[in-house]
C-alpha positions as CSV (number, residue, x, y, z in Angstrom):
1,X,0.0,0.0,0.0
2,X,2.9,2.3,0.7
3,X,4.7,1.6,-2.5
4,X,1.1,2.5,-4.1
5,X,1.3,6.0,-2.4
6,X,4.7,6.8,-3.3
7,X,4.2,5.6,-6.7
8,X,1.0,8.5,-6.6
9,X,2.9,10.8,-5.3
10,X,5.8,10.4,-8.0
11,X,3.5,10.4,-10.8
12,X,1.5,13.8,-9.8
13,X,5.4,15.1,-9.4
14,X,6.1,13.6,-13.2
15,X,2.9,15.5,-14.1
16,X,3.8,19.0,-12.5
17,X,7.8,18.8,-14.2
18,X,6.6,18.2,-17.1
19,X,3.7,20.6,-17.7
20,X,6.3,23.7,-16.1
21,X,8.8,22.4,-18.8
22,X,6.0,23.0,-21.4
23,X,4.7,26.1,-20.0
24,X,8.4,27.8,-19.6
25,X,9.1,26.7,-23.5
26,X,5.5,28.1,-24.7
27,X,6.4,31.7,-22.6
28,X,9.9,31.9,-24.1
29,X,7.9,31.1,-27.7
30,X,5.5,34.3,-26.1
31,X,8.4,36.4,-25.4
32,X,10.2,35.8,-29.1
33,X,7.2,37.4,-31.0
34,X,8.1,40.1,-32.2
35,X,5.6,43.7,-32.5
36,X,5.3,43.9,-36.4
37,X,2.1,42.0,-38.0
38,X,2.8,39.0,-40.0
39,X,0.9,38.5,-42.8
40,X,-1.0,35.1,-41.2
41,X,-2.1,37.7,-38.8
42,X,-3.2,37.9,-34.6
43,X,-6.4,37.2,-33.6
44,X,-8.3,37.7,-30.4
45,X,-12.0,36.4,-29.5
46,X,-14.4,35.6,-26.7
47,X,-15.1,31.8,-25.8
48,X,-17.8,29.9,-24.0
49,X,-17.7,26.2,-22.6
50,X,-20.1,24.0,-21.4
51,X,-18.4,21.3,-19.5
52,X,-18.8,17.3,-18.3
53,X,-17.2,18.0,-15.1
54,X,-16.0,15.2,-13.0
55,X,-13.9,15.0,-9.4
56,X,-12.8,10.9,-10.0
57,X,-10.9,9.8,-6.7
58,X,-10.3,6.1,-6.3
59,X,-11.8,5.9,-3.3
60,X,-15.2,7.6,-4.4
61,X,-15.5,5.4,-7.6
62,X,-14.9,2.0,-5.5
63,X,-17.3,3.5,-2.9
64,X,-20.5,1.2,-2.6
65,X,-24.1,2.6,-3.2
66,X,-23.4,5.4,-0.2
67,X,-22.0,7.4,-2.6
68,X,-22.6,7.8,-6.2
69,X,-21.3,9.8,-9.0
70,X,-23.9,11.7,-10.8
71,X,-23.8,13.3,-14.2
72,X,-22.6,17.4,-13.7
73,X,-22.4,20.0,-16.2
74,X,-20.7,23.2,-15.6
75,X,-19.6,26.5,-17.8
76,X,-16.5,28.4,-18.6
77,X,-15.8,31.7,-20.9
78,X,-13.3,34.1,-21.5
79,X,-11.3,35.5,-23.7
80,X,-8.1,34.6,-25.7
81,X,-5.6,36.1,-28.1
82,X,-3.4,34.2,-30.5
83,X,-0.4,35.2,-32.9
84,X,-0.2,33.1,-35.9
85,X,3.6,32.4,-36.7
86,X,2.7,30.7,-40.1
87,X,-0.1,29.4,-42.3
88,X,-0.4,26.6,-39.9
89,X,1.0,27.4,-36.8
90,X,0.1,29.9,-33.7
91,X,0.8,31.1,-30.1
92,X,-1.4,32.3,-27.7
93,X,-3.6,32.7,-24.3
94,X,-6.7,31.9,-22.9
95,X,-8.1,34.2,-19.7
96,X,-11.3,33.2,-18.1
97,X,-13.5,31.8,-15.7
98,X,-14.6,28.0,-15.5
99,X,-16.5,26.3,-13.6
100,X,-15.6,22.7,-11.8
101,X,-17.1,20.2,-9.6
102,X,-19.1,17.0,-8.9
103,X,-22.7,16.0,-8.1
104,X,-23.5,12.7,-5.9
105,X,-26.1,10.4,-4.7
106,X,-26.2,7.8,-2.1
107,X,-28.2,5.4,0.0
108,X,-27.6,3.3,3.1
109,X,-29.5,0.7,3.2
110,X,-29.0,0.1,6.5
111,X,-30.0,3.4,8.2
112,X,-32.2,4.3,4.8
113,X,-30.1,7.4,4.8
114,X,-29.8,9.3,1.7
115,X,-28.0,11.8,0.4
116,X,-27.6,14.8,-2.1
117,X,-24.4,16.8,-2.5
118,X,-22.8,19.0,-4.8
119,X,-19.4,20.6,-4.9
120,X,-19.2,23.4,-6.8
121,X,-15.2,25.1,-7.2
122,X,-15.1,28.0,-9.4
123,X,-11.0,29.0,-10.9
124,X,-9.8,32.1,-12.9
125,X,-7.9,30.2,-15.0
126,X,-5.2,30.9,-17.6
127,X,-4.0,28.1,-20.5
128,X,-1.3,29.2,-22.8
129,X,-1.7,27.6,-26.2
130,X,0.1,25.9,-29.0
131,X,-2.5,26.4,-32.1
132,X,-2.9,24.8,-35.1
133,X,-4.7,24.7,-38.2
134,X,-5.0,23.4,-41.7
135,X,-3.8,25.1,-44.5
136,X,-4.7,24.3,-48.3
137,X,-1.8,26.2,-50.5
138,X,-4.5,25.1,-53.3
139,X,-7.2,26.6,-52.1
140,X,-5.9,29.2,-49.5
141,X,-9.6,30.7,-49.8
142,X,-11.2,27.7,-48.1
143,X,-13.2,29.0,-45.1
144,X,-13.5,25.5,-43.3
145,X,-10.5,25.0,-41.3
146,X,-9.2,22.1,-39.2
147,X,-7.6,23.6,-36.2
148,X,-6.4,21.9,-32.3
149,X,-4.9,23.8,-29.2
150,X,-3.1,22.2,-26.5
151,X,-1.0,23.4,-23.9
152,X,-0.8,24.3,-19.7
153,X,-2.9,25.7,-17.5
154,X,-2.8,27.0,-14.1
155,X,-6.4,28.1,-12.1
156,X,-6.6,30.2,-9.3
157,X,-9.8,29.4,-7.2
158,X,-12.0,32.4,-6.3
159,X,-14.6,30.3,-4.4
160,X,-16.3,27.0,-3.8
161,X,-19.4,25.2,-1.9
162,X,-19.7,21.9,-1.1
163,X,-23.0,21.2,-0.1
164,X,-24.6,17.7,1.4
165,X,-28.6,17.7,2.4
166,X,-29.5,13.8,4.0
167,X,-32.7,12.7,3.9
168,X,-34.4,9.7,5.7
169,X,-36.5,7.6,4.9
170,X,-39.7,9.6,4.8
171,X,-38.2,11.9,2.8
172,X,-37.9,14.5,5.6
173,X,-34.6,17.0,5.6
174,X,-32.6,16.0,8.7
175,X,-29.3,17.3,7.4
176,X,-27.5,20.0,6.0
177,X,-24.4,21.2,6.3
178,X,-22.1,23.2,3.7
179,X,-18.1,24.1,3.3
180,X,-17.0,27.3,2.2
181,X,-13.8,29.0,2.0
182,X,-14.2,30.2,5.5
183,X,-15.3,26.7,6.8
184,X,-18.0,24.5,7.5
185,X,-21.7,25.6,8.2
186,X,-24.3,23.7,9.5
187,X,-28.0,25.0,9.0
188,X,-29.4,22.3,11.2
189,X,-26.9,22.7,14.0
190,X,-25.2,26.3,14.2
191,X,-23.8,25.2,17.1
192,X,-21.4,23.1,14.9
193,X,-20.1,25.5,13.1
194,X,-16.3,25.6,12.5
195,X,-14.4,29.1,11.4
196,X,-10.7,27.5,9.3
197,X,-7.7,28.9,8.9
198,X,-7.4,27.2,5.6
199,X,-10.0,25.8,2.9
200,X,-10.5,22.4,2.5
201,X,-9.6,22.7,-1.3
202,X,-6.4,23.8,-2.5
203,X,-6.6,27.2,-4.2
204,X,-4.4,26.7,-7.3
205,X,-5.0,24.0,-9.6
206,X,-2.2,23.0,-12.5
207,X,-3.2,20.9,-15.6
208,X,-2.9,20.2,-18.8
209,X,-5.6,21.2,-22.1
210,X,-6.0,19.8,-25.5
211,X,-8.8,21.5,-28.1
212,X,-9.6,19.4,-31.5
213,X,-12.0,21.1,-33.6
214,X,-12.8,23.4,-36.7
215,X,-13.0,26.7,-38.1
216,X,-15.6,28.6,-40.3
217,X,-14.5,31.9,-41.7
218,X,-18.2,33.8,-41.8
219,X,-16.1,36.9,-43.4
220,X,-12.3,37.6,-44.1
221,X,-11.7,38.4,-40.6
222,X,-14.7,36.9,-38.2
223,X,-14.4,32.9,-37.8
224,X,-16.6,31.0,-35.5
225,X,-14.6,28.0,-34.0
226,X,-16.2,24.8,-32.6
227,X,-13.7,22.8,-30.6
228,X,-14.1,19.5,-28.1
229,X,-12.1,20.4,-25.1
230,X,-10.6,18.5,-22.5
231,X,-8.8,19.8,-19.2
232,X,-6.9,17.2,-16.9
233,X,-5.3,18.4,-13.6
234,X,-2.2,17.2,-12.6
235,X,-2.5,18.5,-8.9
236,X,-5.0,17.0,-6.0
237,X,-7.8,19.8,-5.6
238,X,-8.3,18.9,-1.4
239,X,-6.5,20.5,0.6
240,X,-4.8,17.4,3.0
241,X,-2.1,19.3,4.9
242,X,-2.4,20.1,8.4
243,X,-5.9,22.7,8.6
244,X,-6.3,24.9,11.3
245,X,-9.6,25.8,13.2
246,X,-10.2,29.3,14.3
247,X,-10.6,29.2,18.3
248,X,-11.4,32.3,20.2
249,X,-9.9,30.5,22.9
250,X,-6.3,28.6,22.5
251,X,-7.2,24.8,23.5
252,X,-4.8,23.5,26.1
253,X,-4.1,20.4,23.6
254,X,-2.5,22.6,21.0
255,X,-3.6,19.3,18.8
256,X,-7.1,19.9,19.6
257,X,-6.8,22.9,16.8
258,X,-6.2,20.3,14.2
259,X,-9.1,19.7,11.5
260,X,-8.8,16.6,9.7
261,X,-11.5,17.0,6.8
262,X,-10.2,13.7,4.6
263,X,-8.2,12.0,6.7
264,X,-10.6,9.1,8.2
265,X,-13.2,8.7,4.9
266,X,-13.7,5.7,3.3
267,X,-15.3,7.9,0.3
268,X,-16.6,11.0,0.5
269,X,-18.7,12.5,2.8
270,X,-18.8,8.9,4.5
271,X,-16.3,8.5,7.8
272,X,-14.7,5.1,7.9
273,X,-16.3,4.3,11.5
274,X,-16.7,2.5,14.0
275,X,-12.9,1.9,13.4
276,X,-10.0,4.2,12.6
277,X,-8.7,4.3,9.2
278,X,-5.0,2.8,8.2
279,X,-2.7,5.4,8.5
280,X,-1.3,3.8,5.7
281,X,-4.4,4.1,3.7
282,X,-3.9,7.3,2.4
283,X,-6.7,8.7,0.5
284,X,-5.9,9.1,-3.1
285,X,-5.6,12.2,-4.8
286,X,-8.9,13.9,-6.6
287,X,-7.9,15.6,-9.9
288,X,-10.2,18.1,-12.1
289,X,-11.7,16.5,-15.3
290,X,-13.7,18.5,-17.9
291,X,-14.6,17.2,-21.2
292,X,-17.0,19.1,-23.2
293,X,-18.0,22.1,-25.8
294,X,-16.0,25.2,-26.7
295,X,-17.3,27.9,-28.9
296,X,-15.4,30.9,-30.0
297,X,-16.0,33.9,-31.8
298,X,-12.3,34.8,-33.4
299,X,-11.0,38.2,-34.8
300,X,-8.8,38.5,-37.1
301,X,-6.7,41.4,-37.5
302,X,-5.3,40.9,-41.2
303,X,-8.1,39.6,-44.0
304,X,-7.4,35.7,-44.1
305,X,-8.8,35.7,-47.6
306,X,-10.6,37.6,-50.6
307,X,-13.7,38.2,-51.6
């Protein structure tokens, strides 16, 4: 079980190296562009994304009926700017906002318990891109275009909620309780409340993006671009380090001030009781996953054919 662990861990570092080697090689390609206006021209645009979002942990997906994935969608959009270096090839940015998260659904059958929670994390988030697209040298008028982007991207999160409401079995609300950046709320027992020092999800997320699709040119410089996106994190999104409560009152137990949020689960939201969790059994990390659409109005600068 160990070796598993540091295996995880070594492969998440892997991941990191090798997207900041790509990211420090696509700004040194930024910083070598020079001011004039090549004839393939720059472009700029405004995008919008509607997203299969998914949190997959190992843990979660072996979970038994407690806990269940359910389908989420989420959105994104922003805007991007690109500088075509040839007929084919292009650097650029993307600066927006996006949307992340997971829905689930559960059941004890024992307790007939059942649950409804949502997280809901929402990144600025910047991606440089390599761009390409097709070029006919026969046709250089042709207004369908394949094109692809791939590149890094690093999110900052703004905010987040992650929400659970159980039921029983008549139906009847007995529990609701939510997380925010500022801790954990309970709207059925205020008393319960907890102030943190720290968020219980990391606040910068690092991944990787890759964008097939293709272009229309409606006019010599306005193209519509449909593209099917996909955006992998190579970073764990929960925060496991060592979170702080808030206490108006230092406990004498300085280890009292501890808050282990995902420390004893065996899935989410679930605590692995009556007993106490392996502290070998380390709970494995939860990556960002968004497969979906991408629409984008581009601007050309420079006419990229005639009428």
């Amino acid at each position: 079980m160990q070796g598993s662990v540091l295996r995880n861990i070594a492969n998440v570092k892997f991941d990191i190296f090798m997207i900041k080697k790509i990211t420090v090689v696509l700004l040194f390609l930024l910083a070598l562009q020079p001011n004039s206006i090549f004839a393939q021209g720059k472009a700029k645009g405004f995008y919008a994304a509607y997203n299969l979002s998914m949190l997959p942990n190992r843990d979660d997906l072996d979970a038994d009926q407690r806990l269940d994935y359910a389908t989420t969608f989420r959105f994104g959009a922003g805007f991007e700017k690109i500088n075509f270096k040839s007929n084919n090839f292009g650097i650029g940015y993307q600066l927006g906002v996006c949307q992340t998260g997971q829905d689930y659904t559960g059941l004890d059958t024992f307790t007939k318990l059942r649950i409804a929670a949502s997280t809901n994390l929402t990144y600025a988030k910047l991606s440089l891109n390599l761009l390409y697209r097709s070029y006919d040298r026969y046709n250089p008028e042709k207004r369908f275009k394949v094109t692809t982007s791939l590149g890094p991207y690093i999110a900052l999160m703004g905010s987040f909620k992650d929400e659970v409401k159980v039921y029983d079995a008549a139906n009847t609300l007995v529990g609701d309780y939510y997380f925010e950046p500022s801790g954990l709320r309970n709207t059925k027992a205020t008393n319960t409340n907890i102030d943190l020092k720290e968020p219980i999800y990391n606040l910068l997320d690092i991944g990787f993006s890759v964008a097939p699709g293709i272009q229309y040119m409606i006019t010599p410089k306005l193209a519509v671009v449909f593209q099917v996106r996909a955006d992998v994190s190579a970073t764990n999104v929960e925060n496991t380090g060592n979170i702080k409560k808030k206490l108006a009152n230092p406990p004498a137990n300085p280890a009292d001030e501890n808050y282990d949020k995902w420390g004893n689960l065996y899935a989410k939201y679930i605590d692995y009781s009556p007993l106490k969790k392996d502290p070998y059994n380390v709970r494995p990390a939860t990556k960002n996953l968004n497969v979906g659409a991408q629409l984008t109005i581009r601007i050309y600068d420079f006419p990229q054919f005639s009428k």
